[in-house]
N, C-alpha and C positions, 0 to 999 in steps of 0.2 A: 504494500500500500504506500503510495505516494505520502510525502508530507503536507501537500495538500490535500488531500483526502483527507489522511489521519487529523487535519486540525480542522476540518469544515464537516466532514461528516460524521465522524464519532460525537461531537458537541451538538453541534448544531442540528445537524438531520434528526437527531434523538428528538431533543426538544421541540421540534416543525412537527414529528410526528405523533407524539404522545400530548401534546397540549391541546386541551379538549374547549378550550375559549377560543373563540374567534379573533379578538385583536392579538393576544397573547400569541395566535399560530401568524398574524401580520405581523407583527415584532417582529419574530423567527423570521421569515420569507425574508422581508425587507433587509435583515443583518445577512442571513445567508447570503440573496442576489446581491450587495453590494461590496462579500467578501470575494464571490466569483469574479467581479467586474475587474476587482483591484489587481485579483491574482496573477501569475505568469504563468499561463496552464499550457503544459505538455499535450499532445496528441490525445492522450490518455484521458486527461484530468479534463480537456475539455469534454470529452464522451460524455464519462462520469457525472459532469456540471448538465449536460443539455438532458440528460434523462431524468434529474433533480426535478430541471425546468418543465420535464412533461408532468413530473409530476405535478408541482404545484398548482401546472393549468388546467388539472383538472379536481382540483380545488372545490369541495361544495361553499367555501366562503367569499363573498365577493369581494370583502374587505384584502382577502389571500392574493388572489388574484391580481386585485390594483396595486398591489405590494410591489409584486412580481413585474407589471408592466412600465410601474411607474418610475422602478428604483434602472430595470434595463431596457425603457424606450430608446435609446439612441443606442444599445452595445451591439455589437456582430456575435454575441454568445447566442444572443435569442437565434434557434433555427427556425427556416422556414415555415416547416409545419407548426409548430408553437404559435409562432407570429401571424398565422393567418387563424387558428383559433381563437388566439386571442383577440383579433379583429372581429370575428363575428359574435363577440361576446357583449354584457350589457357596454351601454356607452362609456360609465364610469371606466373599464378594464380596457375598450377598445380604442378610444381618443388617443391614448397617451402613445400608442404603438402606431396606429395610424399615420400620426404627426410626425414622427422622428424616426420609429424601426429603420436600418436599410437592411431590413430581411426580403421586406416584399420588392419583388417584378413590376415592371410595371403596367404587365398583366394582372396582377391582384390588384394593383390600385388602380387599373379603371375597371375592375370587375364590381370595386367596393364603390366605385362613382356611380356606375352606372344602377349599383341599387339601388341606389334612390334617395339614401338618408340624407338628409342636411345636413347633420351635426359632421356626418366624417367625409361629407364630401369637403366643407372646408377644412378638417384636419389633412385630407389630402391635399387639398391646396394650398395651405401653408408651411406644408413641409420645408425641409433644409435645400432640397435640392430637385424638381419638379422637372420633369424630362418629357418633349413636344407631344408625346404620344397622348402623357395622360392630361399635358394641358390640352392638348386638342379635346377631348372627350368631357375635361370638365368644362370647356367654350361651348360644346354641344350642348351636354344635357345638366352640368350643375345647378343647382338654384341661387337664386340673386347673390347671397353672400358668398357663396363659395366661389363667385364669378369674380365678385369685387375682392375675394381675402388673393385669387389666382393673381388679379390685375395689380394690385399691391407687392406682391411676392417677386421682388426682381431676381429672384434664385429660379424662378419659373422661366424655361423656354419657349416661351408663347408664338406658335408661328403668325405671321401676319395673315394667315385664312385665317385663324382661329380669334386675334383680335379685332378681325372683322367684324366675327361672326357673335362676339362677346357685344360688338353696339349694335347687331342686327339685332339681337335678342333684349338688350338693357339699354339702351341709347338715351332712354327717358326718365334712368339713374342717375341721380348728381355725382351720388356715391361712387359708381363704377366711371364715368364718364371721367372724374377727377386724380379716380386712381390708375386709369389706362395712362392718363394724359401725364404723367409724375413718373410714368416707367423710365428707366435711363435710357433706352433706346427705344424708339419709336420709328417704323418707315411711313413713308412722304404719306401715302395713302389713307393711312390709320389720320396721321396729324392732321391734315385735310378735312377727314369726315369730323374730327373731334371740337375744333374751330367751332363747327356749326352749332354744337351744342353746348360748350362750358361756359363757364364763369367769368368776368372778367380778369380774376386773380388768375386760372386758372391758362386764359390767352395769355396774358405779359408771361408766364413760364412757359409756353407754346414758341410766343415771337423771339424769345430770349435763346431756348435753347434748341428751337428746330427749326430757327430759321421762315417764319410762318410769316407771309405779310399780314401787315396790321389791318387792311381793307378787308381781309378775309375771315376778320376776328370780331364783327360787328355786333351779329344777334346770338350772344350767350346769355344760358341762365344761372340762374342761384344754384348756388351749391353746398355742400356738407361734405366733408372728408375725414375717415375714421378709420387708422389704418391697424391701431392696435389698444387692447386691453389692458388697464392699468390698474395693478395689483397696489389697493387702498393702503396696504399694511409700507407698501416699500416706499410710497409717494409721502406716507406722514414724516418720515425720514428728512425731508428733504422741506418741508412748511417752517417759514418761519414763526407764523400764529398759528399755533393748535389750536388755540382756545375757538378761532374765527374757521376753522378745516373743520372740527369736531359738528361746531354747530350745523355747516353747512351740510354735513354727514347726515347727520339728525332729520334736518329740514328733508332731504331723500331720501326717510325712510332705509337709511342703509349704515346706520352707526348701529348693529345688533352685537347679541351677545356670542353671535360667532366671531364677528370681525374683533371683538375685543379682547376675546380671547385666544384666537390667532396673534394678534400682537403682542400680549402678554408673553405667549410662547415663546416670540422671537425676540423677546429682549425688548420690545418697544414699550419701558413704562411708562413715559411719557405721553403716548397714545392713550392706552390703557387707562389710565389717572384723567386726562383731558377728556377722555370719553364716557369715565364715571359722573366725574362732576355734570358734566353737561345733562348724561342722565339722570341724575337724582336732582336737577336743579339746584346746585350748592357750588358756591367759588372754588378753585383748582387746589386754593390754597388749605382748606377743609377739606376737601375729598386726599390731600396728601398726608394730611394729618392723620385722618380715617384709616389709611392705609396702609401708613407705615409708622406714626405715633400712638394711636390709640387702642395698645392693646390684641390680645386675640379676639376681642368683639368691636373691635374697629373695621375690621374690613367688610363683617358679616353684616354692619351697620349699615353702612351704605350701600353698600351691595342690593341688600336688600330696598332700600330708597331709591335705587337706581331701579327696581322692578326687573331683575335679572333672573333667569329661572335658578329657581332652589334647588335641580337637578343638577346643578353646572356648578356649585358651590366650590364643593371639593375642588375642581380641577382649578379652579381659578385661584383657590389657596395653597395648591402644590404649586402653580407657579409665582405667586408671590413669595412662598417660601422660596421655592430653588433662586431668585433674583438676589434674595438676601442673603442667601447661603453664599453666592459666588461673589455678591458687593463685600462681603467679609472674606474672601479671602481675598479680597484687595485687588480683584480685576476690574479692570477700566470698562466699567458699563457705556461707554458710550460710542464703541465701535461695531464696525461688520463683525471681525474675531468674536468678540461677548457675544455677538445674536446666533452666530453656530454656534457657540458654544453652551448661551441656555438652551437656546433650540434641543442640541442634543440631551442635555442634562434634564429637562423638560419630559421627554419620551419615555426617557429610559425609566422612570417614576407609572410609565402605564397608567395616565390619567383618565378618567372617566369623563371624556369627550365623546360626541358627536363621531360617527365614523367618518362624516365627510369630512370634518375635522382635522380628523387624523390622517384622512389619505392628503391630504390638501400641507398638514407641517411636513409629513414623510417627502411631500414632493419640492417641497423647501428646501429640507436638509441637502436633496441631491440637488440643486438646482443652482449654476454659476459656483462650484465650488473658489474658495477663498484660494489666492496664489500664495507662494511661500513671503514669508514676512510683509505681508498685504500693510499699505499705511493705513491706522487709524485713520476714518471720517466720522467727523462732530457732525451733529444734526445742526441746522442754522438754528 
């Protein structure tokens, strides 16, 4: 037996497979596929890892599953047959593979276009790396978003039939119209037809960069351009008023106690804190008191005035615990490092979260991993 083996399968596999909880058996998955990912496997040990991988995929837990997809959407461990399974699984298990696998053909990924779904026709479209075949087929038959996430996508090889054929079909999308016309390379043809239809913002980038006369740029219309999704938890990072973020949060119906507790995970107490108060109607400066001066019924205090569910308690007091645990051992809470760092120490406590939760921090942890001696950055 390999010494990879001997350290991933006698530990590990034991525990994936005798652990009769559901997150408990996601733990495992997750720690297993991300010790695979790291390893340097022989001919051998890879065998060994991909027959792990069959088995996880067939996994009666979904929670198992997204582990497994989420920790190896981008490795070349995942085989073929694994990665088209796991494509046709629920959406949670099959986005993540869809989006990033390079296991699939790109016969599987217009077989997975042409079924029809929205959700993974834009995960195939925004892939890393989208080759003419399957953009032609997502210009045929994708739906609106997956057309506009295709036309955004400058990793995508779009032939000029197929951006044709993308404003024969959406032409009276602001949204697609704006993000064809933003591609870095455009033929005469396409710019031509696009004139007819954009923005004026959207012509001065026309006449600027492809050379478009201005006479031919008269009757455009209004527009909107939305080319990506931005994760609330990473944006608070970077506010210099939380107070005036939080609120506007609130005011969308979208400062909940998921999101508050995603950032709590990732080291964001300042989020956290700014988004209690705002909940419980109380200044920053008492809800920090609440939270970290007053006590073990200080937090539960507010908490509760914040109308936060009473199921979610615990988890939210393991990570104010684990924040204080690590502020006393005297690391610098206020960099990327600390947010891997609680993130991790977070987990590993097996909090009584929300599974979407927890497949959402798991995909955190792997996510832009931190380079070696990364600079601290202060939040403004």
């Amino acid at each position: 037996m390999t010494a990879y083996r001997a350290r991933l399968t006698e530990i590990d596999i034991r525990r994936l497979i005798k652990a009769t909880d559901e997150d408990e058996r996601a733990a495992a998955a997750h720690k297993l596929c991300r010790s695979m990912e790291k390893a340097e496997l022989r001919d051998e040990d890879r065998e060994a890892a991909q027959k792990i991988l069959r088995m996880l995929a067939q996994d009666a837990a979904e929670l198992v599953r997204r582990a497994m997809a989420v920790t190896l959407k981008s490795s070349d461990l995942i085989p073929r047959d694994v990665a088209r399974k796991l494509a046709a699984d629920v959406d949670s298990v099959a986005l993540p593979m869809i989006n990033f696998s390079p296991a699939f053909s790109d016969e599987d990924l217009i077989e997975i276009v042409q079924a029809g779904s929205p959700l993974r026709q834009v995960a195939v479209a925004g892939r890393p790396d989208v080759g003419r075949d399957v953009a032609t087929a997502l210009a045929e038959v994708g739906c609106e978003q997956a057309v506009r996430t295709l036309a955004a996508n400058d990793n995508a090889d779009v032939a000029e039939a197929a951006l044709g054929r993308c404003i024969d079909r959406f032409g009276t999308s602001p949204e697609i119209v704006a993000a064809i016309a933003y591609r870095q390379v455009l033929p005469l043809s396409v710019t031509e037809r696009l004139v007819e239809l954009a923005s004026e913002a959207v012509r001065e980038h026309l006449v600027t960069r492809h050379a478009v006369a201005p006479e031919t740029a008269i009757r455009l219309a209004a527009f909107a351009r939305e080319r990506a999704t931005v994760d609330l938890v990473d944006q608070a990072s970077s506010q210099a008023d939380l107070t005036q973020f939080v609120a506007k949060l609130n005011a969308r119906r979208v400062l909940t106690a998921s999101l508050l507790l995603r950032a709590l995970a990732r080291g964001q107490m300042a989020l956290f804190e700014h988004g209690i108060a705002e909940l419980a109607g109380t200044p920053h400066a008492r809800a920090w008191l609440m939270i970290h001066d007053a006590g073990p019924l200080g937090l539960k205090a507010i908490y509760d005035r914040a109308g936060l569910p009473p199921r979610l308690f615990q988890a939210y007091r393991a990570g104010v615990d684990t924040w204080r645990t690590l502020q006393a051992e005297g690391v610098d809470t206020s960099g990327d490092a600390f947010r891997q760092q609680m993130l991790e120490r977070f987990l590993t406590q097996r909090p009584n979260a929300p599974r979407e939760d927890l497949a959402y921090l798991m995909e955190r942890l792997d996510h832009d991993p931190l380079p070696a001696k990364a600079p601290v950055r202060v939040a403004a």
